[in-house]
C-alpha positions as CSV (number, residue, x, y, z in Angstrom):
1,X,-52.2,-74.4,-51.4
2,X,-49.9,-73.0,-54.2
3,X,-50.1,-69.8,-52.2
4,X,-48.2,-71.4,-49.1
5,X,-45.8,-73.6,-51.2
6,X,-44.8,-70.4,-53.2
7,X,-44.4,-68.4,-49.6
8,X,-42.5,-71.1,-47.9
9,X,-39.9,-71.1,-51.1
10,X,-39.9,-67.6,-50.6
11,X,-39.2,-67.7,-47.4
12,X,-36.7,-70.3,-47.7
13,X,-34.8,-68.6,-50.3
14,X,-34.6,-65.2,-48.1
15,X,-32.7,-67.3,-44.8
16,X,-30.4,-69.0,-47.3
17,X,-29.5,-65.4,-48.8
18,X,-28.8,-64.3,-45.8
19,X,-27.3,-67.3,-44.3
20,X,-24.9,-67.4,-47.1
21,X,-24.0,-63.6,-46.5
22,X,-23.2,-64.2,-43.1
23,X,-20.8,-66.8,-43.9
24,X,-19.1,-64.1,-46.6
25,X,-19.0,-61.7,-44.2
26,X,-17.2,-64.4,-41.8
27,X,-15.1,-65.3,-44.0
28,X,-13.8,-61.8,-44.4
29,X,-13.4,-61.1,-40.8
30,X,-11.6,-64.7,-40.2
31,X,-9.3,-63.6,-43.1
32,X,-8.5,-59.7,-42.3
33,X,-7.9,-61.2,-38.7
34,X,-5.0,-63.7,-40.1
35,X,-3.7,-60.9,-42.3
36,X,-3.8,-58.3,-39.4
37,X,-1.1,-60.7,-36.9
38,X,1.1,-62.5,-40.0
39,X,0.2,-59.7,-42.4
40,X,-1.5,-59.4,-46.2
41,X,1.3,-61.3,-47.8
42,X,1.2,-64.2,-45.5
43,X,-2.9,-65.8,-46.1
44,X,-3.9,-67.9,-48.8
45,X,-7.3,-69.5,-49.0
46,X,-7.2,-73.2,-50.6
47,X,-7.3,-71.7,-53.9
48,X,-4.4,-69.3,-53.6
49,X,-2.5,-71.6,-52.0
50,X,-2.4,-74.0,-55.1
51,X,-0.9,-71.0,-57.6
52,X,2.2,-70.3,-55.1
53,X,3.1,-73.9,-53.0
54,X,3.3,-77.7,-54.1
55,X,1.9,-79.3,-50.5
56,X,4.1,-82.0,-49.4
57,X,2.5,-83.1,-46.1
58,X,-0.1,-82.5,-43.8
59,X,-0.7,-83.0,-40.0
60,X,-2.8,-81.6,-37.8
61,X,-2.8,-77.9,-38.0
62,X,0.5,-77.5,-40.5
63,X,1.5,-78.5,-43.7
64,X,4.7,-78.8,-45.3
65,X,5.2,-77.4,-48.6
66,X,7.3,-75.8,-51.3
67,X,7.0,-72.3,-52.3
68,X,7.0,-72.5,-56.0
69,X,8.2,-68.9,-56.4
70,X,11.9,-69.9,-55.1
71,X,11.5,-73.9,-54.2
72,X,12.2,-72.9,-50.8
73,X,10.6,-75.7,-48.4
74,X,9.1,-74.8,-45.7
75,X,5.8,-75.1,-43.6
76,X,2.1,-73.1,-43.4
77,X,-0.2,-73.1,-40.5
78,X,-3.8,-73.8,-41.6
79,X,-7.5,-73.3,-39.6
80,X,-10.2,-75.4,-41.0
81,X,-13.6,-73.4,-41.5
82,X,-12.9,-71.1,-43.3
83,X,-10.2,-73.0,-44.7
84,X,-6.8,-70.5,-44.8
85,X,-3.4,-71.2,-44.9
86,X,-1.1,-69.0,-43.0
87,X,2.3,-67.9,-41.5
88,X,5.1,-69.2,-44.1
89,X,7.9,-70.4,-42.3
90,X,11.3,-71.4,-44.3
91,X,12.9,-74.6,-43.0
């Protein structure tokens, strides 16, 4: 019985490694495609996004926001899973 409970743990543990690899490795595609069309400088994930823009608003796909850099307002598109904020547009 222990046998079994240990294996299925085991087995468990394996399909969430991987399943949490394959979401890495989709993350990293989802992002190098954003950079590729609006380029390196111009994709933040959630995180990044806090150190360079105060967000203002949001609706669905954009948000307005304020590069803190410059205070220059202007707006980002975003996508939802991965989350990434892209394509800086001054107002």
């Amino acid at each position: 019985m222990e046998v079994t409970k240990e294996l299925k743990n085991a087995l468990a543990s394996s399909m969430n490694s991987g399943q949490t690899k394959e979401k890495e490795k989709e993350k990293l595609t989802v992002r190098e495609k954003l950079e590729k069309r609006y380029g390196e400088n111009n994709v933040w994930s959630a995180e990044e996004l806090t150190k360079f823009f105060r967000v203002t608003g949001f609706t669905t796909g954009i948000c307005s926001v304020v590069r803190l850099s410059d205070n220059i307002k202007g707006i980002l598109s975003y996508r939802y899973e991965p989350r990434y904020y892209f394509n800086f547009q001054n107002e």
